[in-house]
N, C-alpha and C positions, 0 to 999 in steps of 0.2 A: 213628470218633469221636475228636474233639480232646483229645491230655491236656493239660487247663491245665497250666498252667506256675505254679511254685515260687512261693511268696509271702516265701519266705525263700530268701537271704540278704538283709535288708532293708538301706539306706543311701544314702548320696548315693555318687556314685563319678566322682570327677574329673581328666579325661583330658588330659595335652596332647595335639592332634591336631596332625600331621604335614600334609604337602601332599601332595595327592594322594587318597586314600580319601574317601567320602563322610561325613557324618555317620552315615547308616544303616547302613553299613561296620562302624561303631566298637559301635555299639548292638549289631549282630549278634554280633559279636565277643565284647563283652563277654556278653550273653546266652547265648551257646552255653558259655563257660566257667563262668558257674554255675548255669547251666538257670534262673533266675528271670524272673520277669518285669521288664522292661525298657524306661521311657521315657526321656525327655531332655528338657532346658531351656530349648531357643534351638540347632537347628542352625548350622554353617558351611559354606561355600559349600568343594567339593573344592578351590580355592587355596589357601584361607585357611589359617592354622594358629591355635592357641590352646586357650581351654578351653572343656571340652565338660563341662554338670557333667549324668549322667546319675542316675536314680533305679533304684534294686534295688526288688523285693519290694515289701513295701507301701507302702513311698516313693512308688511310683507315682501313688496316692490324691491325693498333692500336687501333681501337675504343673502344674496351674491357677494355684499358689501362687508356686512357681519361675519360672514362665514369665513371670512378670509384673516381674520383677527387674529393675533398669537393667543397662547390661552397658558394660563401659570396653573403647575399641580403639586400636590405633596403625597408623596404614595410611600407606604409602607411595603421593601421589593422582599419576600424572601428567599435568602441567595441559600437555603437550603434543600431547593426542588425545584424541578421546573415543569409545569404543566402542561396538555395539551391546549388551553384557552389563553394562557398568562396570566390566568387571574383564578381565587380559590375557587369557581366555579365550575375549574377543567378537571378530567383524571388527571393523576400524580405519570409522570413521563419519569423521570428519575430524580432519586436522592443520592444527593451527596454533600462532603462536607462544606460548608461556605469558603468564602474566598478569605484570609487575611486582609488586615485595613490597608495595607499598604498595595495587595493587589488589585484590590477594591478601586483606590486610589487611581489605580494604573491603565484599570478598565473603564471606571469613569472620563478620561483625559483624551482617551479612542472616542469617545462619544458624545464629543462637544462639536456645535459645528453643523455641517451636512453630511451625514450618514444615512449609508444604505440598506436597509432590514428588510426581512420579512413583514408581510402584512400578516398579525395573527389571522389564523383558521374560524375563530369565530369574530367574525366583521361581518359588516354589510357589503362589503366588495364583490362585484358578478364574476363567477369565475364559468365559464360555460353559458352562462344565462340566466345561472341562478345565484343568490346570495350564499357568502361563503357561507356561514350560522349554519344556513340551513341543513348545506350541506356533510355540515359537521353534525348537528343533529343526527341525523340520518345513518353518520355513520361512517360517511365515504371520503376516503382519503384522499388530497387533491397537495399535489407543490403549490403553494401558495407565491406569488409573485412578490416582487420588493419594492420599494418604494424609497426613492430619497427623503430624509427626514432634516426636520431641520430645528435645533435644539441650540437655544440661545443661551440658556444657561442650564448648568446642571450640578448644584451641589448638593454636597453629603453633609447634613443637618445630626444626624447621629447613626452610634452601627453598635449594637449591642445582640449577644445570641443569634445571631445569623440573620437580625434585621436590620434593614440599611432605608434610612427615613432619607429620601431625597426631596426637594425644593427643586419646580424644573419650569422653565418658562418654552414654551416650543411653537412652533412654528406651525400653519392650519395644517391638518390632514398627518396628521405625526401621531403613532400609536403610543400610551408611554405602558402597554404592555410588551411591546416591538425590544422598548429598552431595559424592561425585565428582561425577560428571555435573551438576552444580548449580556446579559450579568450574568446570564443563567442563575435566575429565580422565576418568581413569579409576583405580581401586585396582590398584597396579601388585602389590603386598603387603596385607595385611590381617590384623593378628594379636588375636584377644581376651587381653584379658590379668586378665577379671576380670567374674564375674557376681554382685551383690549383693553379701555378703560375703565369696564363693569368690576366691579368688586363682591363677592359673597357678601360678606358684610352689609351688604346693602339690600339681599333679597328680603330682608325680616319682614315678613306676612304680603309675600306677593307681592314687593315694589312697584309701583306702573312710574316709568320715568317718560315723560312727554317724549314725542320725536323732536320737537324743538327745544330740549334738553339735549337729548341724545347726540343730533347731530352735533355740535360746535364741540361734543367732546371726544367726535373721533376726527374731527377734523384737527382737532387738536394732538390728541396720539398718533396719528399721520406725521 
């Protein structure tokens, strides 16, 4: 027989994640040190680094609530190839030369908004029954479906040798590999630096911010 797991220590608990470990990594991890139970608010991709804001204890009841958050990024896109994943992870699909700043410009101003992309190949999305990743592992080539995206802000912070550092605030369930490959590039980098009102800056050694913190500050970002 299964023993549930702890409903206590309840709270939000806000992680910077490193490169390298999974999302699910970090979950474990944090789970197995206070035996609670244990969800999350918007994974990141094992490249990625940034914040990871996870739920303790009865926190968890909110996930629905959290996961609906905008989330802010800064990705390094290289508009010199574009891959099969969107990120340096995938085979190289093809190279060519980058775009000019001013076409750069032109293609960023298309993808402000609600836009409608592809879901990268390697997601969690069930395409069949099965998750895309996996299927991409595997080997097997599948059309991947689109998704409306929704991208509240999206500037161009610097673009030097065919890389283009963008600052982008997006909306939940929005790939911002979707908007590499849409520049035709790919996320060379990829850091979150901010879900709702949570801030990175804030994860320094595991934050646990009370739920009676938490709440009044998204009541307040509402």
């Amino acid at each position: 027989m299964a023993i549930p797991k702890a409903l206590e220590p309840t709270g939000v608990v806000l992680v910077d994640k490193p490169a390298g470990p999974s999302s699910f990594h970090i979950v474990a991890r944090v789970r197995g040190r206070t035996g609670a139970k244990t969800g999350h608010a918007g994974t990141l991709d094992p490249f990625a680094t940034g914040l990871l804001v996870l739920l303790s204890g009865r926190a968890t009841s909110l996930q629905d609530r959290f996961m609906k958050l905008d989330k802010r990024y800064v990705t390094d896109v290289d508009l010199r190839a574009r891959t099969t994943t969107g990120d340096p992870e995938g085979d190289v699909l093809e190279e060519h030369e980058p775009s000019s700043r001013d076409e750069l410009e032109s293609s960023l101003a298309g993808l402000r908004g609600d836009v409608e992309l592809p879901i990268p190949a390697a997601s969690a999305v069930k395409i069949g029954g099965e998750r895309a990743y996996r299927l991409h592992r595997q080997g097997v080539v599948v059309e991947m479906p689109t998704r409306v995206m929704r991208i509240h802000e999206l500037e161009l912070v610097s673009y030097e040798a065919g890389i283009a550092r963008l600052d982008l605030l997006v909306g939940s369930g929005t790939y911002i590999r979707s908007i590499a490959d849409a520049l035709g590039g790919h996320c060379a980098t990829l850091r979150r630096t901010g879900i709702g009102p949570f801030r990175v800056e804030e994860a320094d050694e595991e934050r646990v911010v009370p739920l009676e913190e938490a709440l009044p500050r998204l009541a307040a970002k509402a």
